[in-house]
MDTraj code that builds the backbone (N, CA, C; nanometers):
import mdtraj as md
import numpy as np

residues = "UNK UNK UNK UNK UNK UNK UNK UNK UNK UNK UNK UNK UNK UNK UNK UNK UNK UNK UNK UNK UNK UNK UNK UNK UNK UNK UNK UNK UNK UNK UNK UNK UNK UNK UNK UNK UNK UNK UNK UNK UNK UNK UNK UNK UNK UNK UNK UNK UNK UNK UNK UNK UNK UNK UNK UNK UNK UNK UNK UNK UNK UNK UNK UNK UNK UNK UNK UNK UNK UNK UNK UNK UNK UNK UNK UNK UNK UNK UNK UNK UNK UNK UNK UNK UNK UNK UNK UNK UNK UNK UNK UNK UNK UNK UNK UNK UNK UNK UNK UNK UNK UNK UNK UNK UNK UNK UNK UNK UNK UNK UNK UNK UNK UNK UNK UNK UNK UNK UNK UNK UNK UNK UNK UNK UNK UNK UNK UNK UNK UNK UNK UNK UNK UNK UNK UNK UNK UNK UNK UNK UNK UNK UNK UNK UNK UNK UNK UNK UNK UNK UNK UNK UNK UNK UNK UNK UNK UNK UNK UNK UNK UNK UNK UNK".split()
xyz = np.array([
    [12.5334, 13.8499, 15.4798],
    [12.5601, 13.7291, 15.5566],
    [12.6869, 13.6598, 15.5050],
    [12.6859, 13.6480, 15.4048],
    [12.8787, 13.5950, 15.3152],
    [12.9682, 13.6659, 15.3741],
    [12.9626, 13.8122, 15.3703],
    [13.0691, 13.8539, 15.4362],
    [13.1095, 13.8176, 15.5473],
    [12.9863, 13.8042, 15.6648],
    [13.0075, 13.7595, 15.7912],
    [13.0813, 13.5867, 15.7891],
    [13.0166, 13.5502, 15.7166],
    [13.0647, 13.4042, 15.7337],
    [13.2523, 13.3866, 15.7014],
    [13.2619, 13.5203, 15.6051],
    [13.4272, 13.4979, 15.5045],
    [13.4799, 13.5602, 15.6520],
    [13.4269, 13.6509, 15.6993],
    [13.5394, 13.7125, 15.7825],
    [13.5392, 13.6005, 15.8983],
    [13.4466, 13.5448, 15.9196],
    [13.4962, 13.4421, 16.0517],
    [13.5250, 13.2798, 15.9948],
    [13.5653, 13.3214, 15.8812],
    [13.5567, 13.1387, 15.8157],
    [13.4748, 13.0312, 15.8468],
    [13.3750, 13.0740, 15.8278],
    [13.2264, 12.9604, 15.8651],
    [13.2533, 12.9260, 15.7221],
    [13.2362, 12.7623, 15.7032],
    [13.1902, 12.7470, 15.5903],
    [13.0849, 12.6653, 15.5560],
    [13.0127, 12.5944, 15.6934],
    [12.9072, 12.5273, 15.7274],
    [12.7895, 12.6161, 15.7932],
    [12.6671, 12.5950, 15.8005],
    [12.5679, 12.6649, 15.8292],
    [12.5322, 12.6536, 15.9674],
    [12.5613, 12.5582, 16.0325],
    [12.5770, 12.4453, 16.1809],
    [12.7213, 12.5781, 16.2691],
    [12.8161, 12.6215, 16.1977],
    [12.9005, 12.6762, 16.2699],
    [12.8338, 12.8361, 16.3131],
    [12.7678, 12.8332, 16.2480],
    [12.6991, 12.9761, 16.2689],
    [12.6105, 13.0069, 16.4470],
    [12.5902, 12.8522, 16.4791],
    [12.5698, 12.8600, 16.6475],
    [12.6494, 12.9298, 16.7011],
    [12.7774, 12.9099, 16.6849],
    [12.8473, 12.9722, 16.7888],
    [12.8869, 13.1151, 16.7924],
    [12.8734, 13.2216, 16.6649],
    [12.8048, 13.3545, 16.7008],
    [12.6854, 13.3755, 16.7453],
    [12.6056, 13.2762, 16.7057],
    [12.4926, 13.3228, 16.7774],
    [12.4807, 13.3567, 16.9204],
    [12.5059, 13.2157, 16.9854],
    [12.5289, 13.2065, 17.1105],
    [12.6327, 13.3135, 17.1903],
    [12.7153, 13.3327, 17.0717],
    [12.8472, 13.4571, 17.1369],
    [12.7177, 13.5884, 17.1633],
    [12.6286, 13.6396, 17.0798],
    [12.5770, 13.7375, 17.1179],
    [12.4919, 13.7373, 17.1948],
    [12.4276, 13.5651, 17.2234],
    [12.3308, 13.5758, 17.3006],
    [12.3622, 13.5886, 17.4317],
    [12.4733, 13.5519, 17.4480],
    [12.5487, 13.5533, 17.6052],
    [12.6100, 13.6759, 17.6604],
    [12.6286, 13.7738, 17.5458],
    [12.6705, 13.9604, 17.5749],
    [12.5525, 14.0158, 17.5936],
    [12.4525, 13.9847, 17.5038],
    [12.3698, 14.0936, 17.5348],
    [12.3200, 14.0700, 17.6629],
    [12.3063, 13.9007, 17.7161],
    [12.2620, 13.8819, 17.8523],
    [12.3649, 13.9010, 17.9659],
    [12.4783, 13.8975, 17.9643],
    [12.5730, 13.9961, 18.0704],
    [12.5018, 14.0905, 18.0824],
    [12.5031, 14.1947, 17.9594],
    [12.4970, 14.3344, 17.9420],
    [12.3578, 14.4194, 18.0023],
    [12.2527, 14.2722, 18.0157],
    [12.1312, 14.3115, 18.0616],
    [12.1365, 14.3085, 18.2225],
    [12.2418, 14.2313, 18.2357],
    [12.2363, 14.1867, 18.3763],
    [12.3502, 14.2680, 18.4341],
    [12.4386, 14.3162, 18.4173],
    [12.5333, 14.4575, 18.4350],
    [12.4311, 14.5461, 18.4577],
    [12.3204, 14.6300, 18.3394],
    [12.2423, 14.7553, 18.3191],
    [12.1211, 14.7378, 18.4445],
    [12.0811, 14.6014, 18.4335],
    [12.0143, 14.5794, 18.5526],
    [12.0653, 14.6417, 18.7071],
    [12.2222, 14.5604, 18.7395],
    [12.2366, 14.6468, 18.8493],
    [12.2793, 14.7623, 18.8784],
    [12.3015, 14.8279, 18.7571],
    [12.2763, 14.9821, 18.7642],
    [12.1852, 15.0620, 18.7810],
    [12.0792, 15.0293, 18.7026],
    [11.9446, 15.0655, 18.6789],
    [11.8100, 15.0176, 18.7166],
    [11.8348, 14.9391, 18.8334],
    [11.7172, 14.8838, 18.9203],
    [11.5705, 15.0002, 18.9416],
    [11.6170, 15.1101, 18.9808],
    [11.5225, 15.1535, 19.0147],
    [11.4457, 15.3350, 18.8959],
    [11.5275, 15.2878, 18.7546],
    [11.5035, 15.3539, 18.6638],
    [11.3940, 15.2572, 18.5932],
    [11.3304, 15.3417, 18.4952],
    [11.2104, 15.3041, 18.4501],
    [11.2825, 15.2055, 18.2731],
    [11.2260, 15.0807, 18.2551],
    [11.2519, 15.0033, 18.1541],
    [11.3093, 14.9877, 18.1038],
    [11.2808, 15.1499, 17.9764],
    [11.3046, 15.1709, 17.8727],
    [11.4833, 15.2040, 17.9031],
    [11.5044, 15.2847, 18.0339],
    [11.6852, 15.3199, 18.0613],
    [11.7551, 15.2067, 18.0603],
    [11.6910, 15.0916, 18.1155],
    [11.7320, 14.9533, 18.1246],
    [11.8216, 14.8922, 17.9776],
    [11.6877, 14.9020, 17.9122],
    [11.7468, 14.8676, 17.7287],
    [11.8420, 14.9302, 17.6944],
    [11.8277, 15.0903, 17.7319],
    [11.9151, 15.1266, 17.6706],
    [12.0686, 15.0852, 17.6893],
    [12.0859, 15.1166, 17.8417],
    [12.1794, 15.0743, 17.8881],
    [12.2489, 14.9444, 17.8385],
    [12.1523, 14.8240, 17.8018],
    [12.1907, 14.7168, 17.7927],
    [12.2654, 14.7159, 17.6268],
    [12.1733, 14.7900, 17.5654],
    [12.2406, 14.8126, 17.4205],
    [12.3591, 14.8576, 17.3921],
    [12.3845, 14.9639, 17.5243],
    [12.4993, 15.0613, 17.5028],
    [12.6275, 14.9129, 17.5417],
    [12.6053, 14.8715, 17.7192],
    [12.7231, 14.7751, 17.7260],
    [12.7250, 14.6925, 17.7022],
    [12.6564, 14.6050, 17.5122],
    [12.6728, 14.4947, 17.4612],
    [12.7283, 14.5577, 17.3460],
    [12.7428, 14.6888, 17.2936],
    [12.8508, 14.7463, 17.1739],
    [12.9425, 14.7448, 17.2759],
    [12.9616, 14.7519, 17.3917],
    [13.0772, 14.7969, 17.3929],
    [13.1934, 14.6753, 17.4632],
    [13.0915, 14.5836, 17.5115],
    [13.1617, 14.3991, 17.5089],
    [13.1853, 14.3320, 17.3810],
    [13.1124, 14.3730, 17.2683],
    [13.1517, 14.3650, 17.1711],
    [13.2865, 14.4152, 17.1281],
    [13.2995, 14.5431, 17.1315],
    [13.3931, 14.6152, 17.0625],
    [13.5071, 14.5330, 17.1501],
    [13.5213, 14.4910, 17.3035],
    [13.5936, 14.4362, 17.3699],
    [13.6580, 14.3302, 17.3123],
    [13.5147, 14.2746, 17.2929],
    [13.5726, 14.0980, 17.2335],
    [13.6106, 14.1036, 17.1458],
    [13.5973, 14.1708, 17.0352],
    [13.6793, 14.1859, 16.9046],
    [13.8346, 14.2617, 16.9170],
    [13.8464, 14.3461, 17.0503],
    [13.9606, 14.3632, 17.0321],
    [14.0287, 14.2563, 17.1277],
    [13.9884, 14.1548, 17.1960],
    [14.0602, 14.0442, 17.2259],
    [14.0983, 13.9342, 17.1131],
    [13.9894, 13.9123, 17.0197],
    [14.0481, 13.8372, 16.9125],
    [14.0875, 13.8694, 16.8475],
    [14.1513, 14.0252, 16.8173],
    [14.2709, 14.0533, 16.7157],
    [14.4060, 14.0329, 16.7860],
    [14.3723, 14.0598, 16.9224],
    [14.4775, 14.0253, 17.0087],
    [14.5640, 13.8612, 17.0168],
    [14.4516, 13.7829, 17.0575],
    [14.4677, 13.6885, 17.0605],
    [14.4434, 13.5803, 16.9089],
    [14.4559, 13.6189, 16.8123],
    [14.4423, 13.5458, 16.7199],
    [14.6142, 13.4651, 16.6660],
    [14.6803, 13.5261, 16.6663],
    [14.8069, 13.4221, 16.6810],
    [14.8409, 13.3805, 16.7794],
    [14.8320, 13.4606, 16.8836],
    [14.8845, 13.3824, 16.9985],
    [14.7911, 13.1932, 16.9935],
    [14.6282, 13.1827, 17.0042],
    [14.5684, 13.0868, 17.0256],
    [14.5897, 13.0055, 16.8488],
    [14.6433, 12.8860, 16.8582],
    [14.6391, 12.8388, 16.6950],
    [14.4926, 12.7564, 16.6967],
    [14.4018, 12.8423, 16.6117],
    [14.3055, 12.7162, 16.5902],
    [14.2910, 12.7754, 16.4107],
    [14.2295, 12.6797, 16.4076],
    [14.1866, 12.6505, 16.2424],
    [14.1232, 12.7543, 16.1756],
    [14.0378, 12.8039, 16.2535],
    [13.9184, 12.9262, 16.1915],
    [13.8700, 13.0006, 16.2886],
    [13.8388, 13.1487, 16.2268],
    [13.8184, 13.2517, 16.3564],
    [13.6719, 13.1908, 16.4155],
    [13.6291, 13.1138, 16.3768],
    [13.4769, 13.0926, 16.4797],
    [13.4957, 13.0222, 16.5711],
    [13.6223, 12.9032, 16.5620],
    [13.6193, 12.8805, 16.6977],
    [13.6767, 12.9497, 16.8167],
    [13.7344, 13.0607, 16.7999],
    [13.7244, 13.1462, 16.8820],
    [13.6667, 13.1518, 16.9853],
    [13.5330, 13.2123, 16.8866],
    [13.3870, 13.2066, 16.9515],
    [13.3640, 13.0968, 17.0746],
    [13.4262, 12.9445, 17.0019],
    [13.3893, 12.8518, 17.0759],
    [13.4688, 12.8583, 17.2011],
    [13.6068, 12.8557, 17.1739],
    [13.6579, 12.8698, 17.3362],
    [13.6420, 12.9930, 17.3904],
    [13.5800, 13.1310, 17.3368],
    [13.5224, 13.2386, 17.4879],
    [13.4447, 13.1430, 17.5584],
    [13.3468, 13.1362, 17.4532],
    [13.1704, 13.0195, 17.5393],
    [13.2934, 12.9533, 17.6537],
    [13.3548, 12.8471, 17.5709],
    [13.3545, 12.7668, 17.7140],
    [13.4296, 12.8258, 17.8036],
    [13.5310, 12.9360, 17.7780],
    [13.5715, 13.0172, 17.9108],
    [13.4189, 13.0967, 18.0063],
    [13.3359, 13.0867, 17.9314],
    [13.2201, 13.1384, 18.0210],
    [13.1848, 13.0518, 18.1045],
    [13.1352, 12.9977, 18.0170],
    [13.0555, 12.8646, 18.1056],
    [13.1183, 12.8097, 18.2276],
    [13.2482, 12.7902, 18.1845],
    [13.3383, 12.7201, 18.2878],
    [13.3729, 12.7935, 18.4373],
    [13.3763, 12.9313, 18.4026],
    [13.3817, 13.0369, 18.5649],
    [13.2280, 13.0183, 18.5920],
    [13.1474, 13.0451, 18.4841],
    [12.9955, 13.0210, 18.6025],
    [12.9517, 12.9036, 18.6491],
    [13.0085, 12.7730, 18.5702],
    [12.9508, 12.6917, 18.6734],
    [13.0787, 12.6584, 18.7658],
    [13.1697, 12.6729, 18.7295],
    [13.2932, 12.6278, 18.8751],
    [13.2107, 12.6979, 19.0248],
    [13.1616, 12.8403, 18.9911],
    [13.0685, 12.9395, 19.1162],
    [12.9812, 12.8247, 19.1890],
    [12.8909, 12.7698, 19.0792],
    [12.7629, 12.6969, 19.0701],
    [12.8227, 12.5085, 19.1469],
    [12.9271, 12.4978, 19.1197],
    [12.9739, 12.3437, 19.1854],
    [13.0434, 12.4213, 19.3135],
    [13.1223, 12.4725, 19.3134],
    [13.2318, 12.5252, 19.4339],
    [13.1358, 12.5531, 19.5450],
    [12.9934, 12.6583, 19.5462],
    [12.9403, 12.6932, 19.6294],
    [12.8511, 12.6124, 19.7310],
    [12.8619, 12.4774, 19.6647],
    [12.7399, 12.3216, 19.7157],
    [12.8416, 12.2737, 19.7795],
    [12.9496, 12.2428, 19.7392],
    [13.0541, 12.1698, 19.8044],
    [13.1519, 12.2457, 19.9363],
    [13.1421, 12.3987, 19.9427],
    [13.1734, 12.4466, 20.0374],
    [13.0600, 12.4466, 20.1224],
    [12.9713, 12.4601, 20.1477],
    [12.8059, 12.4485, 20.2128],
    [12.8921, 12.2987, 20.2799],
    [12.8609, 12.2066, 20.1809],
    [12.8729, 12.0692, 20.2513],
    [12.9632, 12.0129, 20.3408],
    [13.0734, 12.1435, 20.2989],
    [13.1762, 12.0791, 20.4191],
    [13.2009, 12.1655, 20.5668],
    [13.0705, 12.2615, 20.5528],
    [13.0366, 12.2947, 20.6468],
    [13.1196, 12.4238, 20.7200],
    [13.1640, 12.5148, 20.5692],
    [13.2741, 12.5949, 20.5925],
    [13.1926, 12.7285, 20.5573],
    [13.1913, 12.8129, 20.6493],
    [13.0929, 12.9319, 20.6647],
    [13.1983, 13.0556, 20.6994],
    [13.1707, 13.1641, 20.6589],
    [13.2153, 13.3332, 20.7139],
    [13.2080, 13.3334, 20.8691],
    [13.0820, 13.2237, 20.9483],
    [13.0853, 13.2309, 21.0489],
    [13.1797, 13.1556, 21.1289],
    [13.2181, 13.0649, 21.0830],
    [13.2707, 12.9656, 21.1422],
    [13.4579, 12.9515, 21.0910],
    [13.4469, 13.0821, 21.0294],
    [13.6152, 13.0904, 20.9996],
    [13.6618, 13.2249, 20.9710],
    [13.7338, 13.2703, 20.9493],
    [13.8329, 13.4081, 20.9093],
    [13.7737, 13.4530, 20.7763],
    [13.7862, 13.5552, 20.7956],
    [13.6997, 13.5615, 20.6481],
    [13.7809, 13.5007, 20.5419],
    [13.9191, 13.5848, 20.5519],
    [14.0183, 13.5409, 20.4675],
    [14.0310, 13.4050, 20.4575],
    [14.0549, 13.3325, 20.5425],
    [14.0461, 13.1439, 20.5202],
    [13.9191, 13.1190, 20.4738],
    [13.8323, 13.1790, 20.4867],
    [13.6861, 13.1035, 20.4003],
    [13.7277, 13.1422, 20.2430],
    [13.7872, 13.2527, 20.1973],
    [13.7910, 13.3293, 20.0662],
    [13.8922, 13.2556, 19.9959],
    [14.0088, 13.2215, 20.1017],
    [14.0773, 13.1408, 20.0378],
    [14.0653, 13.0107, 19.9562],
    [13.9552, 12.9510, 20.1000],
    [13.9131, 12.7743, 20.0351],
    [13.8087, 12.8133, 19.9227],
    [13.7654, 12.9323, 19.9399],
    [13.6510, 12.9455, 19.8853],
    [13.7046, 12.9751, 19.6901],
    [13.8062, 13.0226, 19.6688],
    [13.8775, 13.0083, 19.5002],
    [13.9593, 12.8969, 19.5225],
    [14.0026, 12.8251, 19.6398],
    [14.1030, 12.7405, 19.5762],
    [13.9872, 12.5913, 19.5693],
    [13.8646, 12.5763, 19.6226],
    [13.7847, 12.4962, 19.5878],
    [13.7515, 12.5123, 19.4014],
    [13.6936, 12.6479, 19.3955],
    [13.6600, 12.7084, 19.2532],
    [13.7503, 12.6953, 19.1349],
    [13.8447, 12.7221, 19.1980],
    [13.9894, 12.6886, 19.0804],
    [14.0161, 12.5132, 19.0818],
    [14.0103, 12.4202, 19.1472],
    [14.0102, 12.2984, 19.1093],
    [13.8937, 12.2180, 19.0856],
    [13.7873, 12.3000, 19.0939],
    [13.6632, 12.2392, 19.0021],
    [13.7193, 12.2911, 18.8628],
    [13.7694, 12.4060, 18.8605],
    [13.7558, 12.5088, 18.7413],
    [13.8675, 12.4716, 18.6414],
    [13.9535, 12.3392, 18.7000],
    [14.0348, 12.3050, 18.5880],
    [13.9985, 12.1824, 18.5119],
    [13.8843, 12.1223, 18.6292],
    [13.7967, 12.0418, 18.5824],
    [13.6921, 11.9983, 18.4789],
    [13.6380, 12.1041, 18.4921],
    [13.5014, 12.1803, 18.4086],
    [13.5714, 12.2111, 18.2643],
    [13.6799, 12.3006, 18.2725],
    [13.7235, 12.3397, 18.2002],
    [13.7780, 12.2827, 18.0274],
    [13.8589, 12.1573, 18.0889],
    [13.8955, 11.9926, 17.9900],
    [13.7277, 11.9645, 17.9813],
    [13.6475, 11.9418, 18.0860],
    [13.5421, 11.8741, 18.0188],
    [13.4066, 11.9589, 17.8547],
    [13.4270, 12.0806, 17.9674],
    [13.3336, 12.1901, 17.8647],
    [13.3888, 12.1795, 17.7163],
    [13.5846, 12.1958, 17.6911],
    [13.6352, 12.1552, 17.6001],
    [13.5969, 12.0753, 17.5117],
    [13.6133, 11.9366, 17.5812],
    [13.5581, 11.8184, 17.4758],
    [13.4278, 11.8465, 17.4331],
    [13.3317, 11.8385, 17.5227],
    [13.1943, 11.8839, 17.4966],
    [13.1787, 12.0349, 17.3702],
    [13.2742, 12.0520, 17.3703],
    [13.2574, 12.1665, 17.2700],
    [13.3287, 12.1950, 17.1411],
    [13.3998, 12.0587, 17.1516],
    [13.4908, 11.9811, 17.0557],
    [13.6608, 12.0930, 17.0357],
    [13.6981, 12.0627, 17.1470],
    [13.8232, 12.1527, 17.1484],
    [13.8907, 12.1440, 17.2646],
    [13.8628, 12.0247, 17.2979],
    [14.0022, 11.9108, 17.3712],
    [14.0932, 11.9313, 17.3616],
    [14.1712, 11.9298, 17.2775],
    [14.3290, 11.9530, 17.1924],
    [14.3521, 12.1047, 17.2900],
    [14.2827, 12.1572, 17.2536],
    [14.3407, 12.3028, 17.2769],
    [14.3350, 12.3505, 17.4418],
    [14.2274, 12.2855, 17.5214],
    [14.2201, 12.3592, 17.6258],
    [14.2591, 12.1941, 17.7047],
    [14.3194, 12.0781, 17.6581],
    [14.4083, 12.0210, 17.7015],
    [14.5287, 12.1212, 17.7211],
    [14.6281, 12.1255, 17.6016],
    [14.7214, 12.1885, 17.6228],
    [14.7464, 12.3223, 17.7329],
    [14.6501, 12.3923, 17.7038],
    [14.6222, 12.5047, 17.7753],
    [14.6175, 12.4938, 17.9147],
    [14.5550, 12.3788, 17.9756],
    [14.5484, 12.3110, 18.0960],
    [14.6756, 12.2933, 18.1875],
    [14.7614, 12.1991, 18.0460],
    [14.8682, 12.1601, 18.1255],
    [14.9971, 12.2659, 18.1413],
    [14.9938, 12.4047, 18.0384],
    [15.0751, 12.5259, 18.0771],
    [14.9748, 12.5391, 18.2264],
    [14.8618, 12.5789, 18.2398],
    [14.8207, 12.6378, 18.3692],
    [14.8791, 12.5544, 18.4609],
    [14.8613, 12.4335, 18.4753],
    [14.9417, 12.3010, 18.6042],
    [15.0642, 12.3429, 18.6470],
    [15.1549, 12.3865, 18.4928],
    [15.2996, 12.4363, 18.5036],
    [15.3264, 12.5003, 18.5513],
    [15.2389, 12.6347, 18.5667],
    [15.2714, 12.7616, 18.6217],
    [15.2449, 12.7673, 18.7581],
    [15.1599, 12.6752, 18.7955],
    [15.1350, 12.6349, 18.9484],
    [15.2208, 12.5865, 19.0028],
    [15.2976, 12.5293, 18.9498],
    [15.4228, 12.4736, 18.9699],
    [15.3631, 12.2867, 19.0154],
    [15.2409, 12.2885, 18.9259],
    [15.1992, 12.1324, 18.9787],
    [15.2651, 12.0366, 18.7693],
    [15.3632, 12.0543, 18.7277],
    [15.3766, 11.9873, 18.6066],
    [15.4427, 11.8762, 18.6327],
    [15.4856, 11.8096, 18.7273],
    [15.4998, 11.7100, 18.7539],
    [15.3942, 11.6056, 18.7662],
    [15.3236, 11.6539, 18.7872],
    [15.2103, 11.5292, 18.8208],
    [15.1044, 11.4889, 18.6433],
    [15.1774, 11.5483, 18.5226],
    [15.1249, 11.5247, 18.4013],
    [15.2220, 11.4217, 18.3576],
    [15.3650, 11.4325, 18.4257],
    [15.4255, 11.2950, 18.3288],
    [15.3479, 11.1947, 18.3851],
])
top = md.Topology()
chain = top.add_chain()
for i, resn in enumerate(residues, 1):
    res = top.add_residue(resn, chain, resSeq=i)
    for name in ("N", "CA", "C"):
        top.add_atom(name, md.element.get_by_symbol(name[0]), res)
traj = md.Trajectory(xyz[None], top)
């Protein structure tokens, strides 16, 4: 367990949530990936499956944070951990707000192009999703970072005017 903690610079016992939670959230992709593969195989193929594509989201995510470890400046490799989480969280619930608010405005596959529904239908998702995004941040104590991060994305939209 020291080792684990030296290699991700935990030096509190409280920071150790956020591997946890990092694995608890792969292996549940990974169940839910093997699931729709394996619907109509018996259990035990299920597990397996799920075991096999949580080594191998693993092996993923670790080769994103060797990747991304200078590029992102934070203090210690666990928060890492913390901004994947909130990159998770933040695409599933942008799905989870975007999909109530398109309902409500009464914008359907039936009642439009597909393509114009698909369209409103990410550009609703993407401005909840820059929303969510600053907020999940703070809530996850890493404001600073997915502030900044925010306002390159605005830039590249070509919306950076509207931050002065």
């Amino acid at each position: 367990m020291e080792q684990f903690k030296n290699r991700w610079q935990i030096k509190e016992n409280w920071q150790l949530l956020f591997p946890f939670l990092g694995i608890i959230g792969i292996v549940y992709t990974a169940y839910k990936i093997a699931l729709a593969f394996t619907k109509t195989f018996p259990i035990a193929v299920t597990i397996v499956a799920t075991l096999v594509i949580s080594f191998l989201l693993i092996r993923f995510f670790l080769y994103l944070f060797k990747k991304l470890e200078n590029k992102w400046l934070v203090e210690h490799r666990w928060e890492m951990i913390r901004i994947f989480i909130v990159f998770a969280i933040t695409g599933s619930s942008s799905v989870f707000v975007g999909r109530p608010i398109i309902k409500l405005l009464g914008i359907t596959k039936e009642n439009l192009n597909v393509f114009i529904y698909w369209f409103l239908y990410i550009a609703i998702g993407l401005i909840f999703y820059q929303i969510l995004l600053v907020t999940f941040g703070w809530l996850f104590g890493q404001f600073k970072f997915f502030w900044a991060f925010e306002k390159k994305m605005l830039r590249r939209f070509g919306l950076g005017r509207f931050l002065e």
